[in-house]
N, CA, C and O atoms as a CHARMM CRD file, in Angstrom:
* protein
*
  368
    1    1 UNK  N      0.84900  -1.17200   0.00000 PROA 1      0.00000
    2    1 UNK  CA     0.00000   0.00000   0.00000 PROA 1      0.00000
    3    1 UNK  C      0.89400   1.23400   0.00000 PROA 1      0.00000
    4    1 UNK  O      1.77600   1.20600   0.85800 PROA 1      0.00000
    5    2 UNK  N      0.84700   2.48000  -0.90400 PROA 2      0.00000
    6    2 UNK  CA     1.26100   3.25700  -0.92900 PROA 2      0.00000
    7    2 UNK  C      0.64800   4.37800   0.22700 PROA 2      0.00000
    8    2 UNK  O     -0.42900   4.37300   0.82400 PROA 2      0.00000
    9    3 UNK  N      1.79500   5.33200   0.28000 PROA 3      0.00000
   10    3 UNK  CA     2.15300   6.34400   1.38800 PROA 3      0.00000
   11    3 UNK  C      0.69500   7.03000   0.92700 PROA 3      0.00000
   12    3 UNK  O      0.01700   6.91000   1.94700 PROA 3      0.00000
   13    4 UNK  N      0.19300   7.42600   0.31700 PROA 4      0.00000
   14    4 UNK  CA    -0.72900   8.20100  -0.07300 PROA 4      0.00000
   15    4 UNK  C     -1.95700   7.77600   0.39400 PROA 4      0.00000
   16    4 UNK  O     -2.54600   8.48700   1.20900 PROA 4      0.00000
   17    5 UNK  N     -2.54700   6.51500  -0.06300 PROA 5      0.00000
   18    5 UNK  CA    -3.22200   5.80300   0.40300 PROA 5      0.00000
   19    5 UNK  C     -3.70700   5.60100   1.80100 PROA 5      0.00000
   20    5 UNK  O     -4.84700   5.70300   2.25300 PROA 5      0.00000
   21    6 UNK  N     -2.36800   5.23400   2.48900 PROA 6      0.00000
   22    6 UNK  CA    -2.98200   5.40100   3.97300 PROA 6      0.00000
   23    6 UNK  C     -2.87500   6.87300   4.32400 PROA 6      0.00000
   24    6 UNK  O     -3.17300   7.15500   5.48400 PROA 6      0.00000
   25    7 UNK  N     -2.40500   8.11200   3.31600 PROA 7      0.00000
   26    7 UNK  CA    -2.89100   9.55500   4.41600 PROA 7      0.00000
   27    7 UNK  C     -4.25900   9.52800   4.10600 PROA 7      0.00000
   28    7 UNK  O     -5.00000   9.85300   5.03400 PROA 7      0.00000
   29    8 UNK  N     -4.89200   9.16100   2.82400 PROA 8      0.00000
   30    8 UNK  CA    -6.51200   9.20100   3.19400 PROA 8      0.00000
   31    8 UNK  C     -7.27200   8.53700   3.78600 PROA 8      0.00000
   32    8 UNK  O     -8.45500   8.73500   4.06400 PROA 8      0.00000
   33    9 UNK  N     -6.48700   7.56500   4.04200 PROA 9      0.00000
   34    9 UNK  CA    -7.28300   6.15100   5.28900 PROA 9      0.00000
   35    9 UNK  C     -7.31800   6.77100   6.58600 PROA 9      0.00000
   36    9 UNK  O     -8.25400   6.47400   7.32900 PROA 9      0.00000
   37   10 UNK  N     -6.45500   7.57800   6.96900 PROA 10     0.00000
   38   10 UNK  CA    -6.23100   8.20400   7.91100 PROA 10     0.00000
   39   10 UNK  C     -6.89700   9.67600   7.92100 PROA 10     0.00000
   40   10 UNK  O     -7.22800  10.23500   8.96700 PROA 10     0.00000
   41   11 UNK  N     -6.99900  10.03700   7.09900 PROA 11     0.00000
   42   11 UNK  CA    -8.25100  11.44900   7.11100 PROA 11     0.00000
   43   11 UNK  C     -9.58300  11.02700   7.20400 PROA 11     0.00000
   44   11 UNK  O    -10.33800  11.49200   8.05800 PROA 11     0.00000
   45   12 UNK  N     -9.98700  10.04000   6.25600 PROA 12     0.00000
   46   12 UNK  CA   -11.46200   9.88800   6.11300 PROA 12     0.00000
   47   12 UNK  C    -11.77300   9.20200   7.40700 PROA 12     0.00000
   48   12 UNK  O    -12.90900   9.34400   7.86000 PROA 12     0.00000
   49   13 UNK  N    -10.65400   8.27200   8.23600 PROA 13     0.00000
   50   13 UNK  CA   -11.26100   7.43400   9.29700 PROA 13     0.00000
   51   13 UNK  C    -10.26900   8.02400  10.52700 PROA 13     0.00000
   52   13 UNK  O     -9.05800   7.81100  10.57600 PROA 13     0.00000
   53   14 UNK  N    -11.07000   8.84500  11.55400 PROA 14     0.00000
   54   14 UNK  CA   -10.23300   9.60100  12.42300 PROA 14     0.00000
   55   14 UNK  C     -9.99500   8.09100  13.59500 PROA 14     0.00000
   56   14 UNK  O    -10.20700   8.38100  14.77200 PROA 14     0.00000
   57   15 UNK  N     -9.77200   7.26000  13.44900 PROA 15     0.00000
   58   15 UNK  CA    -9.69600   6.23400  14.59800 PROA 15     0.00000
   59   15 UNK  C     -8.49100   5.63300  14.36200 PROA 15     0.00000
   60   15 UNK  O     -8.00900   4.78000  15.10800 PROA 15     0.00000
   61   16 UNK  N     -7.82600   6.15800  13.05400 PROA 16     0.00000
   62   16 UNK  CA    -6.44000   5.32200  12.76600 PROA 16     0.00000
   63   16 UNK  C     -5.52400   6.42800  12.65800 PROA 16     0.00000
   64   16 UNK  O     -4.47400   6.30200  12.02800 PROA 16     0.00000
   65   17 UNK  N     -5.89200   7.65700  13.30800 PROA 17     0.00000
   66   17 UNK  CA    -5.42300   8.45600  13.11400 PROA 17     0.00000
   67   17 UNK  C     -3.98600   8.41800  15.07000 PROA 17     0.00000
   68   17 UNK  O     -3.90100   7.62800  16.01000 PROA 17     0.00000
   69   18 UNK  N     -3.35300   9.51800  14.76300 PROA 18     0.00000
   70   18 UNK  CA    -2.75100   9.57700  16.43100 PROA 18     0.00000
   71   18 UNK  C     -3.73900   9.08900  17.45100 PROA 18     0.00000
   72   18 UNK  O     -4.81500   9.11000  16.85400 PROA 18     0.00000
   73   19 UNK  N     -3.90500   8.74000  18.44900 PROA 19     0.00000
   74   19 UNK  CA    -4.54100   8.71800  19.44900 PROA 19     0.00000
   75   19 UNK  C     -4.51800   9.89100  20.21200 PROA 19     0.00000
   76   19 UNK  O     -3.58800  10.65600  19.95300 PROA 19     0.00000
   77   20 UNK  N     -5.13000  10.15500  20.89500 PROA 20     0.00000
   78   20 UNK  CA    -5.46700  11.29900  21.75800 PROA 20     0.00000
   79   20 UNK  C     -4.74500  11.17900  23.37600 PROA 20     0.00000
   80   20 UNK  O     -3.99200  11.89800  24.03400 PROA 20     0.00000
   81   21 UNK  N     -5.04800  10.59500  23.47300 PROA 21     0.00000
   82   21 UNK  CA    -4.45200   9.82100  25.00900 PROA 21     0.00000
   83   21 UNK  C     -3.23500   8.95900  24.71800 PROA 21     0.00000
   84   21 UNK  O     -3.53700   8.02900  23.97000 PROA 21     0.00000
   85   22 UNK  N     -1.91200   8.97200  25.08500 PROA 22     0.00000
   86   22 UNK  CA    -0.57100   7.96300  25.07700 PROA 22     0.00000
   87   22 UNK  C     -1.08200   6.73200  25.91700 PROA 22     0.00000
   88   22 UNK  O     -2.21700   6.80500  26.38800 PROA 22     0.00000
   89   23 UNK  N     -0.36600   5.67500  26.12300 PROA 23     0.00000
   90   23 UNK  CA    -0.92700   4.29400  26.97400 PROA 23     0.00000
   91   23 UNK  C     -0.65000   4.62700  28.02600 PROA 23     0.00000
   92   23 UNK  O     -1.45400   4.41700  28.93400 PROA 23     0.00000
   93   24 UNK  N      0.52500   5.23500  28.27400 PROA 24     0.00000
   94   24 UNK  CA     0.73300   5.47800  29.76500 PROA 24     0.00000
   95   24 UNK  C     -0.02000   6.50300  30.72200 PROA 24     0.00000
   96   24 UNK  O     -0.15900   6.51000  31.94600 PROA 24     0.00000
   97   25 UNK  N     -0.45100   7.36100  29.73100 PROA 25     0.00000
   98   25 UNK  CA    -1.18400   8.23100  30.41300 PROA 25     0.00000
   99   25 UNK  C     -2.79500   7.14800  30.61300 PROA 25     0.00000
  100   25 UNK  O     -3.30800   7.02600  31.72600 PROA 25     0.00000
  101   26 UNK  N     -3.22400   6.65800  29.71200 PROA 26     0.00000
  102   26 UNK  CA    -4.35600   5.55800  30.16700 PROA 26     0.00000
  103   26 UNK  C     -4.41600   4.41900  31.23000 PROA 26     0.00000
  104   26 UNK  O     -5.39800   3.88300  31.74400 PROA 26     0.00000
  105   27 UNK  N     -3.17600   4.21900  31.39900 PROA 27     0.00000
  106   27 UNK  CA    -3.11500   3.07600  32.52400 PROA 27     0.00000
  107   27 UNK  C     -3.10200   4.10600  33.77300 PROA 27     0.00000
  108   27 UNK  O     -3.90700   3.85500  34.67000 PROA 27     0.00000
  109   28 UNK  N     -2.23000   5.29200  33.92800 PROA 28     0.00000
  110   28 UNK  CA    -2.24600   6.19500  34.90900 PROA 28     0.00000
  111   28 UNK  C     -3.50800   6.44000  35.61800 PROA 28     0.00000
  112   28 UNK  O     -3.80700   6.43600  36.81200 PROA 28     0.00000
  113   29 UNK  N     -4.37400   6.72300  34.17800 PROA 29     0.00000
  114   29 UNK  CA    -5.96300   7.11000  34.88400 PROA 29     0.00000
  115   29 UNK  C     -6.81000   5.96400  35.13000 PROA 29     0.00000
  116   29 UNK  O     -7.95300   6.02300  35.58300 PROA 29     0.00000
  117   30 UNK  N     -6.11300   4.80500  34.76700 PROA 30     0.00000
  118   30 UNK  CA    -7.26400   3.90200  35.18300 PROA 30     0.00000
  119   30 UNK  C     -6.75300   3.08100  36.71800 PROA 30     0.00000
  120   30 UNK  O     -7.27500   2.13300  37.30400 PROA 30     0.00000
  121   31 UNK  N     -5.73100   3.75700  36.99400 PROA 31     0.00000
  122   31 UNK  CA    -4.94500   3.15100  38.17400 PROA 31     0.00000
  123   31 UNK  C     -5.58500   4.46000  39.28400 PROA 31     0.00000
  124   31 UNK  O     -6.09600   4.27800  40.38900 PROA 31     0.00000
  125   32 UNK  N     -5.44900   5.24800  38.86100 PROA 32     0.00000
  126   32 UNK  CA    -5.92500   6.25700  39.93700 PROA 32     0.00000
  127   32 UNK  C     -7.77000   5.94900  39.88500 PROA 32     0.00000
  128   32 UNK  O     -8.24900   5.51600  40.93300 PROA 32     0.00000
  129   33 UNK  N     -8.44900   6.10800  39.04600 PROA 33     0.00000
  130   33 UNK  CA    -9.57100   5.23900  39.18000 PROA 33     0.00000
  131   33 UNK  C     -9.72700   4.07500  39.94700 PROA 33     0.00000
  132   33 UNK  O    -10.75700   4.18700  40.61200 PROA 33     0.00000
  133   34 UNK  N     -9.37100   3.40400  40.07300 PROA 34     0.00000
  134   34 UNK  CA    -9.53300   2.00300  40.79300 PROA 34     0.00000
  135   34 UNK  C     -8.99100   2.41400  42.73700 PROA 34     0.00000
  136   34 UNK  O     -9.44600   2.02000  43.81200 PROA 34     0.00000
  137   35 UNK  N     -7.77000   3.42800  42.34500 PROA 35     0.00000
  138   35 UNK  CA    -7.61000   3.59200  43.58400 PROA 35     0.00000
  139   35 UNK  C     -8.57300   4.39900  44.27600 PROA 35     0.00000
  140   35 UNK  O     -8.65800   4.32700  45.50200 PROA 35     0.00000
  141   36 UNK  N     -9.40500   5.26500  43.51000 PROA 36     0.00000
  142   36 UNK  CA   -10.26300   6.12700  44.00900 PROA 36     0.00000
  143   36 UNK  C    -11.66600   4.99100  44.26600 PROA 36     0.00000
  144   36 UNK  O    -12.28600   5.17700  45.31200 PROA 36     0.00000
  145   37 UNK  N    -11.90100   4.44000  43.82100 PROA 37     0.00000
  146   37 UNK  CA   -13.10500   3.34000  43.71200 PROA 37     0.00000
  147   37 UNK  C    -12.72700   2.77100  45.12500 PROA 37     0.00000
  148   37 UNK  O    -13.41400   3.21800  46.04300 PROA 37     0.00000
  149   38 UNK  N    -11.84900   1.95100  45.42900 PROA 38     0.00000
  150   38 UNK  CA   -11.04200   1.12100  46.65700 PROA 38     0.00000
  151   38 UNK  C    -11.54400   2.16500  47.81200 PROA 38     0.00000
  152   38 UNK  O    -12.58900   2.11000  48.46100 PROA 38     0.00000
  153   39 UNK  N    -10.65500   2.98100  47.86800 PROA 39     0.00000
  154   39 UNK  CA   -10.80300   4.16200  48.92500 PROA 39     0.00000
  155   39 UNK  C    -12.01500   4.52500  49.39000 PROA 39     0.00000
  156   39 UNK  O    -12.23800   4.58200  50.59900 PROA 39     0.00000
  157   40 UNK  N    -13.30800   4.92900  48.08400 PROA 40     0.00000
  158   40 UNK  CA   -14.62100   4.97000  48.29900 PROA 40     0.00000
  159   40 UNK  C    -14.96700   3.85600  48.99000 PROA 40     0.00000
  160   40 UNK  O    -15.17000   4.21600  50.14900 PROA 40     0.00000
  161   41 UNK  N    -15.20900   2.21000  48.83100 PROA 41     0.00000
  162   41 UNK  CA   -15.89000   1.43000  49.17100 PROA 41     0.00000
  163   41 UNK  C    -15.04700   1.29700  50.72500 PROA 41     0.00000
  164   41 UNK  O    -15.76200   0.97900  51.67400 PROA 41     0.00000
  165   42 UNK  N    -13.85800   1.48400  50.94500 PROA 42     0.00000
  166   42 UNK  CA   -13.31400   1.58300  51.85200 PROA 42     0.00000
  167   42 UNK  C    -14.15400   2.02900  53.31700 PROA 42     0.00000
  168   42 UNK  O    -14.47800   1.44100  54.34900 PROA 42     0.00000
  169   43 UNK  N    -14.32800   3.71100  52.64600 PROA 43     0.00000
  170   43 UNK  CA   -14.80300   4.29300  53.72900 PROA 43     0.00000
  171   43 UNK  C    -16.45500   3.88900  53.46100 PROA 43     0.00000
  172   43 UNK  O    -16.89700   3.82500  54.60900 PROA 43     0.00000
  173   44 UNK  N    -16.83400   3.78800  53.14700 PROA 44     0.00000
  174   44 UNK  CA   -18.45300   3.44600  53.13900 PROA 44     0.00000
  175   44 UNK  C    -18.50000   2.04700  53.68200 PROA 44     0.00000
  176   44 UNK  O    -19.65300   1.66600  53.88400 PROA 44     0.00000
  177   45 UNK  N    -17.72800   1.33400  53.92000 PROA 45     0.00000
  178   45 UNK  CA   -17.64900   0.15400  54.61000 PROA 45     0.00000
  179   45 UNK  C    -17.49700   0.01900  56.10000 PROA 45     0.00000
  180   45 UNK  O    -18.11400  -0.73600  56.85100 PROA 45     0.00000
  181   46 UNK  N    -16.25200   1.17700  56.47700 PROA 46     0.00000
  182   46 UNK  CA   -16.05100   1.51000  57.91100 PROA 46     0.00000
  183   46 UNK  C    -17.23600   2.41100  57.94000 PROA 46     0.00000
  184   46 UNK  O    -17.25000   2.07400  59.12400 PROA 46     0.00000
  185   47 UNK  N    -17.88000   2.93100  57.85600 PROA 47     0.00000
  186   47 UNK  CA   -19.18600   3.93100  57.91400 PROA 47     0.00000
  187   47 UNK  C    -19.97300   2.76900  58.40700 PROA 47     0.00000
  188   47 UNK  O    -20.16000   2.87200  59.61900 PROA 47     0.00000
  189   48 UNK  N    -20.42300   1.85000  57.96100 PROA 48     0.00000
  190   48 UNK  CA   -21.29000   0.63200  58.17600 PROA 48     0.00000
  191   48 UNK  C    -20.73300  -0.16300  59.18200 PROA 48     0.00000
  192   48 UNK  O    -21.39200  -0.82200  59.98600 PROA 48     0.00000
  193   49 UNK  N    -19.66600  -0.10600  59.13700 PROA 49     0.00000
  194   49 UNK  CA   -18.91500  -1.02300  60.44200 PROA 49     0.00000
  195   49 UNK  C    -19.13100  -0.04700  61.62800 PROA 49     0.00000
  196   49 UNK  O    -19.09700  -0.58100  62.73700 PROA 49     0.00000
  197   50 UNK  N    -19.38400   1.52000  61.58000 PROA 50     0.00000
  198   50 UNK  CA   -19.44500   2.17300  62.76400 PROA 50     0.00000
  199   50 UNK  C    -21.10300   2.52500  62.65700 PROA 50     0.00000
  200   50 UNK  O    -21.42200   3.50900  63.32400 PROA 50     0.00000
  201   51 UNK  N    -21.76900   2.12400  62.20700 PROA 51     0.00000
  202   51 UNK  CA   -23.32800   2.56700  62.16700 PROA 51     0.00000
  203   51 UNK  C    -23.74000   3.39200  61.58900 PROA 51     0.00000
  204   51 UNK  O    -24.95000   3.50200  61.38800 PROA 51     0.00000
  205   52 UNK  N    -23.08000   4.01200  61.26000 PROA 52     0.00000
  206   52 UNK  CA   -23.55500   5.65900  60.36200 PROA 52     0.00000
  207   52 UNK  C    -23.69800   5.74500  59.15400 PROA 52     0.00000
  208   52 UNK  O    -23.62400   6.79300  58.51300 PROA 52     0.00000
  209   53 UNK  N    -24.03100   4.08500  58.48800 PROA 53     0.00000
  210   53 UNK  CA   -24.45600   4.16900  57.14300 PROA 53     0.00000
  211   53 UNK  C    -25.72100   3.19300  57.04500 PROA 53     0.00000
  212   53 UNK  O    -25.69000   1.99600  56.76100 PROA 53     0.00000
  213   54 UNK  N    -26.55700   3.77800  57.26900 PROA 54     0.00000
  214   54 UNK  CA   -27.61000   2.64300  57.49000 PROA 54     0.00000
  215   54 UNK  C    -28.48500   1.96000  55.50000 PROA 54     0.00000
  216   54 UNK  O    -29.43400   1.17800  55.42700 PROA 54     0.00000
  217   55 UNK  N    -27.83100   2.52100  54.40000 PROA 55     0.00000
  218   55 UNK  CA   -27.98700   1.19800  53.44600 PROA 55     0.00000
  219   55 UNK  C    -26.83000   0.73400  53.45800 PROA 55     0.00000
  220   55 UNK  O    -25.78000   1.37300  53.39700 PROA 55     0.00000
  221   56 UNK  N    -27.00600  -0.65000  53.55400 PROA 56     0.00000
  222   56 UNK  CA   -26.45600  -1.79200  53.32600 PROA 56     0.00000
  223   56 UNK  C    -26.60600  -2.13700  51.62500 PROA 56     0.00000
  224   56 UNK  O    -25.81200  -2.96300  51.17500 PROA 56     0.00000
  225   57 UNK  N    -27.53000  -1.56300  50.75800 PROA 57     0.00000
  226   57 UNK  CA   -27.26100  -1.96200  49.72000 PROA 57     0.00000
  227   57 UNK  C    -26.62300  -0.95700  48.53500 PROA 57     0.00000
  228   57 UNK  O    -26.43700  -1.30200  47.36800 PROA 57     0.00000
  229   58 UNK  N    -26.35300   0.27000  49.05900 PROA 58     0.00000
  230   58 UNK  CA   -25.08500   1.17200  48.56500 PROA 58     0.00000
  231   58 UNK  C    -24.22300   0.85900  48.80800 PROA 58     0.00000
  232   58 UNK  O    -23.44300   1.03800  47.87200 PROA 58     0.00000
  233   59 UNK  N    -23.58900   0.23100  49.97500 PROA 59     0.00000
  234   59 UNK  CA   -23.01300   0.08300  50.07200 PROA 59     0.00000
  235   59 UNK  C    -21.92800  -1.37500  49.72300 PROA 59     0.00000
  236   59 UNK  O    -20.78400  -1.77200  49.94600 PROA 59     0.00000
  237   60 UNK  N    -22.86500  -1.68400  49.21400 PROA 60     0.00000
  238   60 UNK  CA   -22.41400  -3.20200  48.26200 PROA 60     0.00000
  239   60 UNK  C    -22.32400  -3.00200  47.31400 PROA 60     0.00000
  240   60 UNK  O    -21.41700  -3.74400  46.93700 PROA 60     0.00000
  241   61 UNK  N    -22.74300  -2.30400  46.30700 PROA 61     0.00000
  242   61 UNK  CA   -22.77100  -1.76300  45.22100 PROA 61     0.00000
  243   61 UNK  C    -21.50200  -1.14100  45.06000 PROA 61     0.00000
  244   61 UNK  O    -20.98800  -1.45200  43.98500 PROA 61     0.00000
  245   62 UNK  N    -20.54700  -0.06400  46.03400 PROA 62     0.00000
  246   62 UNK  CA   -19.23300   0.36600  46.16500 PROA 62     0.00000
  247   62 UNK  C    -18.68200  -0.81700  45.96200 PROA 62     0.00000
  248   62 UNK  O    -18.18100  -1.06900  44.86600 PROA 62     0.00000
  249   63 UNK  N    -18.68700  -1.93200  47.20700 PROA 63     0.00000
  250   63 UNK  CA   -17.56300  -3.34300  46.65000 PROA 63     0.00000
  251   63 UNK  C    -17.55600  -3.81300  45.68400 PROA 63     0.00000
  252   63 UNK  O    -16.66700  -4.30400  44.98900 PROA 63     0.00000
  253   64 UNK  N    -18.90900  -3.64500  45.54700 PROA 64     0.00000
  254   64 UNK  CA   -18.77500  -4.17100  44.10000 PROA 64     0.00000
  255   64 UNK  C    -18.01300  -3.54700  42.97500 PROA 64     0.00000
  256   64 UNK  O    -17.02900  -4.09900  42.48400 PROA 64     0.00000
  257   65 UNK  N    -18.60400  -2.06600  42.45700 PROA 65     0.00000
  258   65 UNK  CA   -17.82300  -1.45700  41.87800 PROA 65     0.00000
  259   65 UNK  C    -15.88200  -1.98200  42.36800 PROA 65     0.00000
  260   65 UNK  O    -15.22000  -2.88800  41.86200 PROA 65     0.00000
  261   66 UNK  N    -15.51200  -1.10600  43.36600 PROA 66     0.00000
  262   66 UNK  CA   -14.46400  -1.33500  43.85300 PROA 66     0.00000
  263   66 UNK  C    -13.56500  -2.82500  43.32400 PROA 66     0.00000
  264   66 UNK  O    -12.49500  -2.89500  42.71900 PROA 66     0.00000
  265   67 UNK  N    -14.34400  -3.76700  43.74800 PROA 67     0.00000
  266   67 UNK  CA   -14.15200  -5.17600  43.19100 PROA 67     0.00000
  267   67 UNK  C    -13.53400  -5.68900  41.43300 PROA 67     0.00000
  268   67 UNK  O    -12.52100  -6.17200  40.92600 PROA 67     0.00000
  269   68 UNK  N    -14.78200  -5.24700  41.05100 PROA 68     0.00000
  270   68 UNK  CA   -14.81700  -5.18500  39.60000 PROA 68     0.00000
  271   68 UNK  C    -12.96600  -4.07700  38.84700 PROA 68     0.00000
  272   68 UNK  O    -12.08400  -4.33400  38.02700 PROA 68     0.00000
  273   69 UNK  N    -13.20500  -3.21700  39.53200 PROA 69     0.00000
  274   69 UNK  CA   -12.31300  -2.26900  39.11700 PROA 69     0.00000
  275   69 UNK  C    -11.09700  -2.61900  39.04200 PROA 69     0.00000
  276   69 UNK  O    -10.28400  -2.37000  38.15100 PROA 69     0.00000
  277   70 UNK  N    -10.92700  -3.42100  40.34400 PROA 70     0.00000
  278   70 UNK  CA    -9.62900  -4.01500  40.79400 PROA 70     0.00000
  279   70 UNK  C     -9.52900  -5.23400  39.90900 PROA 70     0.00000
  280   70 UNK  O     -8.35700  -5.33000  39.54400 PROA 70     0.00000
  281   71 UNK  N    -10.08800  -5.96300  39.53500 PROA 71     0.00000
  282   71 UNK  CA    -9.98400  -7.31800  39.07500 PROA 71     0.00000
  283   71 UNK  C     -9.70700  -6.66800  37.36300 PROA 71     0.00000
  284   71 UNK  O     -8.80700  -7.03200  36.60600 PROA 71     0.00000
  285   72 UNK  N    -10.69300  -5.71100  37.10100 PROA 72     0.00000
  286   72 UNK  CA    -9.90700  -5.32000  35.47300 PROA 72     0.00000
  287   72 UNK  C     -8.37300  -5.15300  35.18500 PROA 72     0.00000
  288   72 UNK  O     -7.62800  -5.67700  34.35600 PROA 72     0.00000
  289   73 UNK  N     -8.17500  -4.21400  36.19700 PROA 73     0.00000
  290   73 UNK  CA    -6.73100  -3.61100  36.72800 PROA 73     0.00000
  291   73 UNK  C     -5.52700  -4.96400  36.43800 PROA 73     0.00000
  292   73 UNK  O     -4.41600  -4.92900  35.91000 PROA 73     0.00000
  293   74 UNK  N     -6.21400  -5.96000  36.96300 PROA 74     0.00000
  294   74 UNK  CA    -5.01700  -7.00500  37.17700 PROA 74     0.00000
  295   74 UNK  C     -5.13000  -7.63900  36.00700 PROA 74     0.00000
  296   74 UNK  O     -4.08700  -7.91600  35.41500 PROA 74     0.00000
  297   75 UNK  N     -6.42400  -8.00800  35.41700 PROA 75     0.00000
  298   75 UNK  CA    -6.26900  -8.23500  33.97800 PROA 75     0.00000
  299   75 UNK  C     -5.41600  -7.67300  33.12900 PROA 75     0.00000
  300   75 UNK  O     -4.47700  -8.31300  32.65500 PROA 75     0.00000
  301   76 UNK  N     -5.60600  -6.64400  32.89600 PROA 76     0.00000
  302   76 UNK  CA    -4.49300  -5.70000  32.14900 PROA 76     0.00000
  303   76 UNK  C     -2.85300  -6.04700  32.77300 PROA 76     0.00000
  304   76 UNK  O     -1.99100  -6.48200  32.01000 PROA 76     0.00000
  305   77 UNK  N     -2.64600  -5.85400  33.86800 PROA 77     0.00000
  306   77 UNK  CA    -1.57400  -5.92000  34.42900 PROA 77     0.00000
  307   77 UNK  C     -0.85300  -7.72700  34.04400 PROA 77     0.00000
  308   77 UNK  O      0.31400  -7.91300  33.70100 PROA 77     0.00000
  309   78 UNK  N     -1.64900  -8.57400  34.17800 PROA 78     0.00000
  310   78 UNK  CA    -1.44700  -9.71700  33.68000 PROA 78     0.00000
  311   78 UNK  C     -1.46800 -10.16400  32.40800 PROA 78     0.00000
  312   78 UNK  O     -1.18700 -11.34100  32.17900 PROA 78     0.00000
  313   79 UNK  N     -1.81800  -9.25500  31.35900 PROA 79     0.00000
  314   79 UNK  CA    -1.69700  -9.58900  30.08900 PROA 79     0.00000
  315   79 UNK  C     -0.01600  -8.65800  29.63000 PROA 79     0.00000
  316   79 UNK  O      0.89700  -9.20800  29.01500 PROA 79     0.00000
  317   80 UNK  N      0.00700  -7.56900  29.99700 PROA 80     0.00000
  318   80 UNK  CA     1.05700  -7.35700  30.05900 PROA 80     0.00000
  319   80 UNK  C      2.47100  -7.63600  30.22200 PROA 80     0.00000
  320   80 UNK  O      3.56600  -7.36400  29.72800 PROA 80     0.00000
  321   81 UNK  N      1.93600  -8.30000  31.13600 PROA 81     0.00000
  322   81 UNK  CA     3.56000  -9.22600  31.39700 PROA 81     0.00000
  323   81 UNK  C      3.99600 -10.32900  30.62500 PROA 81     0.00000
  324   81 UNK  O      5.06300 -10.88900  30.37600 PROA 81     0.00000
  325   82 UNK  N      2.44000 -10.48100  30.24600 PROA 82     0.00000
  326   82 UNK  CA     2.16300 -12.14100  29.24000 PROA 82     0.00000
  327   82 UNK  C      2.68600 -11.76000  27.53300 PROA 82     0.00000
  328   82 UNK  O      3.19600 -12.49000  26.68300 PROA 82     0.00000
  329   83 UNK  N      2.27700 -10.21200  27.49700 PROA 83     0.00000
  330   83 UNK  CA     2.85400  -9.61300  26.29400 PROA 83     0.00000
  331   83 UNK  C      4.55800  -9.41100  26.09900 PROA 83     0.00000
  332   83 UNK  O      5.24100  -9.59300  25.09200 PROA 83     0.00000
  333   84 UNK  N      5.03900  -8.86700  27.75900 PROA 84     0.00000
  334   84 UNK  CA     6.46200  -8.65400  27.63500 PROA 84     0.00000
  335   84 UNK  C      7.14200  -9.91000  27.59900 PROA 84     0.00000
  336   84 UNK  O      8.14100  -9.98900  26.88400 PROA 84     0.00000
  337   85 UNK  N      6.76600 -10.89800  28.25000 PROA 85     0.00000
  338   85 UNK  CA     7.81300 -12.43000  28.40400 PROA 85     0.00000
  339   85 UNK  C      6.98400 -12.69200  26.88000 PROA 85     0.00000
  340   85 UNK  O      7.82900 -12.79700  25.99100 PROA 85     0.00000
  341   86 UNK  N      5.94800 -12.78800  26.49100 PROA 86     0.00000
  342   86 UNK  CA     6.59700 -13.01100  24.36300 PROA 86     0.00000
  343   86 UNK  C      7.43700 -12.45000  23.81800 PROA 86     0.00000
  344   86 UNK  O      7.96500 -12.89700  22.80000 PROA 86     0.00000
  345   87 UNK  N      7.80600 -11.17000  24.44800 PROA 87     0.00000
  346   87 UNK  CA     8.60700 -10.17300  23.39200 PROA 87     0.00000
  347   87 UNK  C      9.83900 -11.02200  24.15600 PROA 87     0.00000
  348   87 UNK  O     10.81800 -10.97300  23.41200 PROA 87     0.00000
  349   88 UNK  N     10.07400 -11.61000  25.10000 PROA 88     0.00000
  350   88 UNK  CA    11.61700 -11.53900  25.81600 PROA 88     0.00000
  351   88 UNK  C     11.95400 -13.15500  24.88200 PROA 88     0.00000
  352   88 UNK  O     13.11000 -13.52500  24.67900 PROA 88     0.00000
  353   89 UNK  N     11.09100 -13.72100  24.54500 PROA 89     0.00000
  354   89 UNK  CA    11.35400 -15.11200  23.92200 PROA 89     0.00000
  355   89 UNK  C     11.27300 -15.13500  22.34100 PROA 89     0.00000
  356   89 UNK  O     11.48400 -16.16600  21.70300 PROA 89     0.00000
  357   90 UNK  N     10.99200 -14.06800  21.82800 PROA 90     0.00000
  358   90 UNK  CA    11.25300 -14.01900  20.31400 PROA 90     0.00000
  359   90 UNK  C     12.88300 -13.92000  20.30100 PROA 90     0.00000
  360   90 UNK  O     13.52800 -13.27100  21.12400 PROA 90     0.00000
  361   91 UNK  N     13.43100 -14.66500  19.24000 PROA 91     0.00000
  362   91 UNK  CA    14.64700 -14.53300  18.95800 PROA 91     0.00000
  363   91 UNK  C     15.21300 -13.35900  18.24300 PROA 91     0.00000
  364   91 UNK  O     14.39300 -12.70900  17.59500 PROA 91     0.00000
  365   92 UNK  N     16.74400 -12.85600  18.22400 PROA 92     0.00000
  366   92 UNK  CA    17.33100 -11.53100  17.94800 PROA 92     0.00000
  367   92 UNK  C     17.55000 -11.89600  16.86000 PROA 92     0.00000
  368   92 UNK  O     18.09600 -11.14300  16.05400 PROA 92     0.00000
């Protein structure tokens, strides 16, 4: 495929174009997300452990969230590594 070709593949379809966001800056925000999620269900948990949150089903809904968030997190984090040890076993 010629050079030309993909600059109009790349004009007419803005999704193959730069990205907007770098990866690192995406893992950044989805790490501070999850930590902010954690922290929330955190305290809404000790709130319930001290009485001063009387639903019980908001407050499951946080672990849950919280839960979920964390378990994506490690997905990613575990494919990653699964991506770098391929790159470390391709030959030079």
């Amino acid at each position: 495929m010629k050079t030309e070709n993909l600059l109009s593949i790349t004009s007419e379809y803005p999704s193959f174009a730069k990205p907007k966001i770098s990866f690192h800056q995406e893992v950044f925000t989805l790490l501070n997300e999850t930590n902010q999620k954690l922290g929330i269900a955190d305290k809404a948990l000790e709130e319930l452990a001290k009485g001063h949150q009387e639903n019980l089903h908001q407050t499951m809904i946080k672990l849950a969230e919280a839960r979920l968030s964390f378990q994506f997190l490690d997905t990613i984090r575990k494919r990653l590594i699964e991506a770098y040890q391929t790159l470390l076993r391709e030959p030079i």
